[in-house]
C-alpha positions in Angstrom: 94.2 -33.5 -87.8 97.0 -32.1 -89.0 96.6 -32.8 -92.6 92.7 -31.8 -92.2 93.9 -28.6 -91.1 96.5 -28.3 -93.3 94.0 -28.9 -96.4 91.4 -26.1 -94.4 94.6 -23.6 -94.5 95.6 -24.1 -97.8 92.1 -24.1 -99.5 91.3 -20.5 -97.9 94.9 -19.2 -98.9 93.9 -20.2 -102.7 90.0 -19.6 -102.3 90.3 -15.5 -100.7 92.6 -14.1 -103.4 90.5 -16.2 -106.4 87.6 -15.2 -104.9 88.3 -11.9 -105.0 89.9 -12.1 -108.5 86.9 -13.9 -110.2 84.6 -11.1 -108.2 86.4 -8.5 -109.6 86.8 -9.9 -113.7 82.7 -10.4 -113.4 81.4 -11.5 -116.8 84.9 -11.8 -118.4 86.8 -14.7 -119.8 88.6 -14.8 -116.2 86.0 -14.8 -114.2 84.1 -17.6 -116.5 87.0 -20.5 -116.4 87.3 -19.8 -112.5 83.7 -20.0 -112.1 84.0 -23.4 -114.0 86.8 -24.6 -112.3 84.7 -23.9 -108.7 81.7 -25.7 -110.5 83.9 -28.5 -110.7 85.3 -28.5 -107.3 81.8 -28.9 -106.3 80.8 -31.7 -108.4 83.5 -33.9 -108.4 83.4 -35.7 -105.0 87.0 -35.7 -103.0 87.1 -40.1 -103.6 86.8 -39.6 -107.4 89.5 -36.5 -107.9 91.9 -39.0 -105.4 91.4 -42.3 -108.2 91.9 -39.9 -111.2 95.2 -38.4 -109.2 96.2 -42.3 -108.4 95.3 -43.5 -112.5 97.2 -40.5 -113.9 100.2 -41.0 -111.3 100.2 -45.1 -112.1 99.9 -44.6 -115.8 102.9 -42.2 -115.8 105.5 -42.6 -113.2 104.1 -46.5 -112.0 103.4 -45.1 -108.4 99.7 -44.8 -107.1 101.2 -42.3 -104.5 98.9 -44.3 -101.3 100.4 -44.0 -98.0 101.9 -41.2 -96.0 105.6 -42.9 -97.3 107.3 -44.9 -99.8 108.2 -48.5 -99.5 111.6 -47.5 -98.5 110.6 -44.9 -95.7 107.6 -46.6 -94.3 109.5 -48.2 -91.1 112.4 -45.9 -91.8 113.8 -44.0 -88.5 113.0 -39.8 -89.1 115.3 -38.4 -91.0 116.1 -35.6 -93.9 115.4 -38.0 -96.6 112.0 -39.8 -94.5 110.7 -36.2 -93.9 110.9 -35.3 -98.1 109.5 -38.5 -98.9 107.0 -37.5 -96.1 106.0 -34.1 -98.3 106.2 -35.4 -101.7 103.2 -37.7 -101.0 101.1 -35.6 -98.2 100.9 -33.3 -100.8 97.7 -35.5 -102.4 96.1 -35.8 -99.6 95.9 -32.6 -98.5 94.8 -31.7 -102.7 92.1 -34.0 -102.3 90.6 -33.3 -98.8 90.8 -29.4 -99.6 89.1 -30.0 -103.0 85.6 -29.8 -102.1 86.5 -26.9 -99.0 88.2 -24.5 -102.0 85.6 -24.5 -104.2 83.0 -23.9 -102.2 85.3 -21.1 -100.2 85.5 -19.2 -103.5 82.0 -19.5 -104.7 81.5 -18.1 -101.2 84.1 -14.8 -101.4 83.1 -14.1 -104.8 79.2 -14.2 -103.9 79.8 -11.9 -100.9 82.4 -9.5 -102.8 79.9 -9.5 -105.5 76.7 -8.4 -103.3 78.6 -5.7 -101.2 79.9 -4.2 -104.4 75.7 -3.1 -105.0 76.4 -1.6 -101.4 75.6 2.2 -101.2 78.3 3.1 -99.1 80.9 1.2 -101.6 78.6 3.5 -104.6 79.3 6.7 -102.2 82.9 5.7 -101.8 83.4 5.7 -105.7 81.6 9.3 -105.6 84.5 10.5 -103.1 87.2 9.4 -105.7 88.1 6.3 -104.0 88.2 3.2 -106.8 90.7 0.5 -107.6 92.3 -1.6 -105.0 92.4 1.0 -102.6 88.3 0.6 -102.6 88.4 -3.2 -102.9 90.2 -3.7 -99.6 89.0 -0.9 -98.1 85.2 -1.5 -98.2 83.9 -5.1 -100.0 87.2 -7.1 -99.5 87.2 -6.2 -95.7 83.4 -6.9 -94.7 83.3 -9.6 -97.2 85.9 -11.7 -95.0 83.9 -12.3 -92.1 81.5 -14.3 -93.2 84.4 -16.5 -94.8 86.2 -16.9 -91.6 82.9 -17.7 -89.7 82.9 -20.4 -91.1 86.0 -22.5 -91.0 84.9 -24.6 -88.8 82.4 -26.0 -90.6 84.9 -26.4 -93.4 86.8 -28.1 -91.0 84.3 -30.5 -90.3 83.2 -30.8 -94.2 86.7 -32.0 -94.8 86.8 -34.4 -91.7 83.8 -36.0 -93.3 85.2 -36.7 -96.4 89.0 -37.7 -94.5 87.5 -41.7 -93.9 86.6 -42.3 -97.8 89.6 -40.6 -98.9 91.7 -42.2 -96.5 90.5 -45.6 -97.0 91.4 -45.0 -101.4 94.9 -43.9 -100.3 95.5 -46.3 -97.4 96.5 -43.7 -94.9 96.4 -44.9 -91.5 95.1 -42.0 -89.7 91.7 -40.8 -87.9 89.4 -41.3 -90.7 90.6 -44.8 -91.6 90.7 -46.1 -87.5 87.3 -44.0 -87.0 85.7 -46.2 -89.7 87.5 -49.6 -88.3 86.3 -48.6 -84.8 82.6 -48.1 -85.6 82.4 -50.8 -88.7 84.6 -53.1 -87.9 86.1 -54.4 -84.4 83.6 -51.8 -82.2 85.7 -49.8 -80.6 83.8 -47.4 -79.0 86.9 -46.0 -76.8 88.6 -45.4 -80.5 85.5 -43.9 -82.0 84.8 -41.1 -79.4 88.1 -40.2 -79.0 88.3 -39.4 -82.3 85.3 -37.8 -82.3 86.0 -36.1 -79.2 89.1 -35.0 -80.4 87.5 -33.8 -84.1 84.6 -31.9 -81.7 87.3 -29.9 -79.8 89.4 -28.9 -82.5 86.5 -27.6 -84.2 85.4 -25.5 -81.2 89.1 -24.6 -81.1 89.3 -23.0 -84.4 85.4 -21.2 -83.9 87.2 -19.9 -80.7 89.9 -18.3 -83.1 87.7 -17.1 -85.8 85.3 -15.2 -83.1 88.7 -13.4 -81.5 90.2 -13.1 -85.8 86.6 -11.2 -86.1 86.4 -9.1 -83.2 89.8 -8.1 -84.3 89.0 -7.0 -87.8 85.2 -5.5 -87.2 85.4 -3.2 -84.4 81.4 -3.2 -84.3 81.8 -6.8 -82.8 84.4 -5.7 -80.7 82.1 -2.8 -79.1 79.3 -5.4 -78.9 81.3 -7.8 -77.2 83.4 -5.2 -75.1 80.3 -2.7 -74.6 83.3 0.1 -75.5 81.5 3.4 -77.2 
């Protein structure tokens, strides 16, 4: 869970600002190789990025990078040196999982940044002399985010999904990989809803946070909540 939502928290932190960057550069070179690289996050499915990664690393530096560790950390007690080892390979992982999650995040902000752009009030803002960055984050950056951070638990739960494949490819001994031993394998149903259990609370954790995140920032769901004036 922690890598799942470490992947979530890292694919929003590169998806907002791109987002907003490839909204804001429509129809320019910029814009056109983001838009291609978010096309390709899409279409590539999180398994097959992981083998390219796994090739590229085996060809070069004669490591295919599975596991949470290195040979020489993997029974190893904690230490300085396990804990590095630990980050320079949950690195690929968390790349792969949030794959998939960041291009789909981006297509998202720059789709929403895009349409309130049209917005009237955003055309009556420019006629008051508001414009540049002040404008962005003002009016379309602001009620753009919402929507983005609505949904983060289904992202959650898109990468979850594609956690057992992935995990499988890299050998990572974690919920995906004992989720798919309890249900294929030895038929553990005690393993299998725990996980799930587990997976369906965190989920409703994070939708908890999101819902207080956007009463915070729209004060129109805060007065609907709060029945304030």
């Amino acid at each position: 869970m922690v890598i799942c939502l470490t992947a979530l928290i890292f694919s929003y932190l590169i998806a907002i600002p791109v987002g907003i960057i490839s909204a804001t550069t429509r129809y320019r070179s910029l814009d056109t190789v983001l838009k291609f690289i978010s096309y390709l996050g899409i279409a590539l499915p999180n398994f097959l990025v992981a083998l390219c990664i796994m090739l590229f690393m085996t060809i070069y530096y004669g490591d295919t990078m599975t596991g949470l560790f290195s040979e020489k950390f993997q029974n190893a007690p904690w230490s300085a040196a396990r804990v590095k080892d630990f980050i320079s390979r949950a690195w690929l992982p968390i790349f792969v999982l949030g794959w998939n999650a960041t291009a789909f995040a981006l297509q998202t902000v720059r789709a929403l940044i895009l349409d309130e752009n049209d917005k009237l009030y955003v055309m009556a803002a420019r006629a008051r002399g508001i414009s540049g960055m002040k404008l962005l984050w003002r009016y379309p950056a602001k009620h753009s985010l919402g929507p983005v951070i609505n949904s983060l638990g289904f992202d959650l739960n898109r990468i979850f999904s594609a956690l057992p494949v992935v995990a499988l490819i890299l050998i990572l001994t974690e919920a995906g990989a004992l989720l798919i031993e309890a249900l294929a394998r030895s038929n553990d149903q005690q393993l299998a809803g725990a996980i799930i259990f587990l997976l369906t609370a965190t989920i409703i954790f994070v939708n908890f946070v999101t819902d207080v995140l956007l009463a915070i920032m729209d004060p129109r769901i805060r007065k609907g909540v709060m029945g304030g004036n």
